[in-house]
N, C-alpha and C positions, 0 to 999 in steps of 0.2 A: 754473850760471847762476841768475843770482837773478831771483825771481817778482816781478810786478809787483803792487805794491801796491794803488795808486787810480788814477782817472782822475781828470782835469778838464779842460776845455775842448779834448779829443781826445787829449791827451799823458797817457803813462803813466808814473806819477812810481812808482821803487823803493828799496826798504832806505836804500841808499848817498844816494838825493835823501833821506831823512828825516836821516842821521847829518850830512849835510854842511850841513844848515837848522839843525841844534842846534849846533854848531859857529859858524855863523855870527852867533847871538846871544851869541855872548861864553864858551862852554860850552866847557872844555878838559878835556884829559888830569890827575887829579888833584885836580878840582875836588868839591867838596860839591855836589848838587843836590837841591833838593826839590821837585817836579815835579807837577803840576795837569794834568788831560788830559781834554779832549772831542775823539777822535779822528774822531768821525763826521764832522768838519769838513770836512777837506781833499778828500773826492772819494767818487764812487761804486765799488764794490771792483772789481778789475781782476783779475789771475788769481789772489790770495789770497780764497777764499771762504769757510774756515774760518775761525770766529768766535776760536780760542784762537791759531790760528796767526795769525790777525791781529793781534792784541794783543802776542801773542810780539815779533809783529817789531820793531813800536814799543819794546815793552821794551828788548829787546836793542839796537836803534838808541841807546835814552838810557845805556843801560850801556858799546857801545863807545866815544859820543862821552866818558864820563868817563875812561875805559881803566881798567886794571887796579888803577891807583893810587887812582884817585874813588873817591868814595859817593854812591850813590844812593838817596835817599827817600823812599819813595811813603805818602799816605795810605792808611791801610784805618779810617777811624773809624766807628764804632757807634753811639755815646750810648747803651749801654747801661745806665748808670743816671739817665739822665733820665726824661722823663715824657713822651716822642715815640718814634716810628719800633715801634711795639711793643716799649718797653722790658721787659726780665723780670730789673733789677737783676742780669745774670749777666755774667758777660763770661769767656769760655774762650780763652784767649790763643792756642791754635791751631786751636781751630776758629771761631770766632765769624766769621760772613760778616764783611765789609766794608759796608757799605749804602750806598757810593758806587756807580759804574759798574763796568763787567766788567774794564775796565784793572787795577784795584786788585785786583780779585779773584785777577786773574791772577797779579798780584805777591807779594800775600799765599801763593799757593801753588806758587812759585815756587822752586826750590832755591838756597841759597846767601842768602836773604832770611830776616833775622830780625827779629822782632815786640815794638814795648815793650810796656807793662803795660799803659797808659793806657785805662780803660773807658769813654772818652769819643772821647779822639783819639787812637788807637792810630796808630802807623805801620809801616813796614818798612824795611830797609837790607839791603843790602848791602855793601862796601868797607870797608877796612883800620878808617875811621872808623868803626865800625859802635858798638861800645863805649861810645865817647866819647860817642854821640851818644841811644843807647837805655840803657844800662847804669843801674840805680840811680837812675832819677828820682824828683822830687818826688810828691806827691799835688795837687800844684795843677796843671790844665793846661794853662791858659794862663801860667802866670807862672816866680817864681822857680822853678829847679830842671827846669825842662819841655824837654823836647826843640825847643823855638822859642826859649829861651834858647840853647841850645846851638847851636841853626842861626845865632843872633844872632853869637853869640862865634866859630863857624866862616867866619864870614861868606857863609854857603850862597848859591847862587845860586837865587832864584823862578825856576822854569820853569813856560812855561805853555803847553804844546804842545795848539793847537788849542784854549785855553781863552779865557777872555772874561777880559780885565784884571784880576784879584785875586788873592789866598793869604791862606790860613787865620792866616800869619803877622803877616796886620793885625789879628788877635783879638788875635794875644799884644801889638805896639804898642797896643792901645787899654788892655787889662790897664793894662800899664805908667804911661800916661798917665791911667789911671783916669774914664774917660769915663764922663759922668751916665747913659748911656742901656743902661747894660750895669751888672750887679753880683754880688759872690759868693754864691753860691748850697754849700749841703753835698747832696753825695750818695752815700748807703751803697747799698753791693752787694756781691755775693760776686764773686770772681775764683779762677776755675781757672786754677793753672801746674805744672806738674811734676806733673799727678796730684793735686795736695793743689790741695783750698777754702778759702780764708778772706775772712772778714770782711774790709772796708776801706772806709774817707769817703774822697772826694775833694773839694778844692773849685775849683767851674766858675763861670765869670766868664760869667755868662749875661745874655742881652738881658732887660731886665726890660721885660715886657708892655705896663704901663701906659702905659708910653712909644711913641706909633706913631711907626715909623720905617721907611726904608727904607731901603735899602744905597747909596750912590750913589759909586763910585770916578773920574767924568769930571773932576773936578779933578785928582787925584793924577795920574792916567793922563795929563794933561795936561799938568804940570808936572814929571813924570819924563821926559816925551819933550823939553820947554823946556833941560832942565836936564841931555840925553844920558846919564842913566841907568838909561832902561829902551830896550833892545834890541830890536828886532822885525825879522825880513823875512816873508816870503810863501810857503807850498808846497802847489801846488794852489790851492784854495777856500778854505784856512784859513790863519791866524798862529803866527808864534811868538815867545813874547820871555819876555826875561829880565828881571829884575833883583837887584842882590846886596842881601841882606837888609841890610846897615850903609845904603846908600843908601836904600833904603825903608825903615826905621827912621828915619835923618835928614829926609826932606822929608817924610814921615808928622807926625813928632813935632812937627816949626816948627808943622805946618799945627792940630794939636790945640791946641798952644799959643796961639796964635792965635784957636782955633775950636775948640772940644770936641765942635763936631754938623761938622766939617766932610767929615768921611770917608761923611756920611747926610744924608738930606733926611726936615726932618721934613714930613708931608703936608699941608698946610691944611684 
């Protein structure tokens, strides 16, 4: 019998209410997804009180809703050769924490998940795409050759279970569209893989400072839902939606076009 995950408003939502919410954003058997999670969303914890079994379960939830056939994406980035989060220029492809939430971390050391190179935006996969999708990337990581090009060309599906409307993947459309208020930056570190160090630049498409800005996605968010291609319902306390990376590449891009601060509010 399966354990009960959350409460919310007296009802105890499990495993099966989380696969059947992912599902209902558009999320199938076979599908690419690359997945954003602030799980604390949805409800206060119910009979799962362990911290990894928690996690677990959500994982697993986004793996059966892909099935055997999907791939599943999870961030684990570092910026370990930037100049924040106590960078030490190092990045050890199988052990270097994640410096997002415990979700990722979970993923990260997770069987069956494997880790690209990137000392910036490292991710994980799992599923047959795994390859395709981590194998041999570029040294740029937001742009040509990055595994956001690849999600681009797969045409992966934004998942954003329990997260707040966005994806890392509007770094790589701004790249693309070369937005003023972001620009390439070089940076050298060493990278452990196989036992062997070496040397490597990469170049990150970084927010340049001088520029105040802030993130502001209530337009896009706005006119994805206008425009029926970003997905959402309700589980628990929290959301879930989707959207497939070609469609947010296309109403991203008009709107850059258009607007080069329009995806950011600059502050008065």
């Amino acid at each position: 019998m399966e354990k009960g995950l959350f409460l919310d408003d007296g009802k105890i939502f499990y495993p099966k209410d989380v696969v059947e919410a992912i599902k209902k954003v558009g999320i199938k058997s076979g599908d690419v997804v690359f997945v954003h999670t602030d799980i604390s969303k949805f409800g206060r914890l119910a009979e799962v009180k362990e911290r990894r079994e928690f996690n677990i379960t959500f994982l697993n939830a986004c793996l059966e809703a892909t099935g055997h056939n999907g791939t599943l994406v999870v961030p684990t980035f570092t910026y370990s050769f930037g100049d924040e989060f106590g960078a030490k220029k190092f990045f050890d492809i199988e052990n270097t924490p994640s410096i997002l939430n415990y979700f990722t971390e979970v993923a990260r050391t997770s069987n069956g998940f494997q880790r690209s190179d990137d000392p910036m935006l490292s991710v994980v996969s799992k599923g047959p795409l795994t390859p395709d999708l981590i194998d041999n990337l570029s040294t740029c990581c937001l742009g040509k050759g990055s595994v956001w090009e690849r999600l681009h060309e797969k045409n992966a599906h934004n998942l954003m279970l329990g997260f707040k409307f966005d994806s890392t993947f509007i770094h790589y459309i701004e790249n693309y569209f070369r937005v003023p208020y972001r620009h390439d930056i070089e940076l050298t570190g060493i990278i452990k893989k196989n036992k062997k160090q070496f040397k490597k630049t990469y170049t990150y498409f970084a927010r340049d400072r001088k520029i105040k800005i802030k993130l502001n996605r209530e337009k896009l968010y706005l006119l994805a839902l206008e425009k029926k291609i970003l997905k959402k319902t309700t589980l628990g306390a929290g959301e879930i939606m989707s959207i497939k990376s070609k469609d947010l590449f296309s109403v991203s891009g008009k709107m850059l076009e258009e607007n080069p601060y329009s995806l950011v509010t600059i502050p008065k």
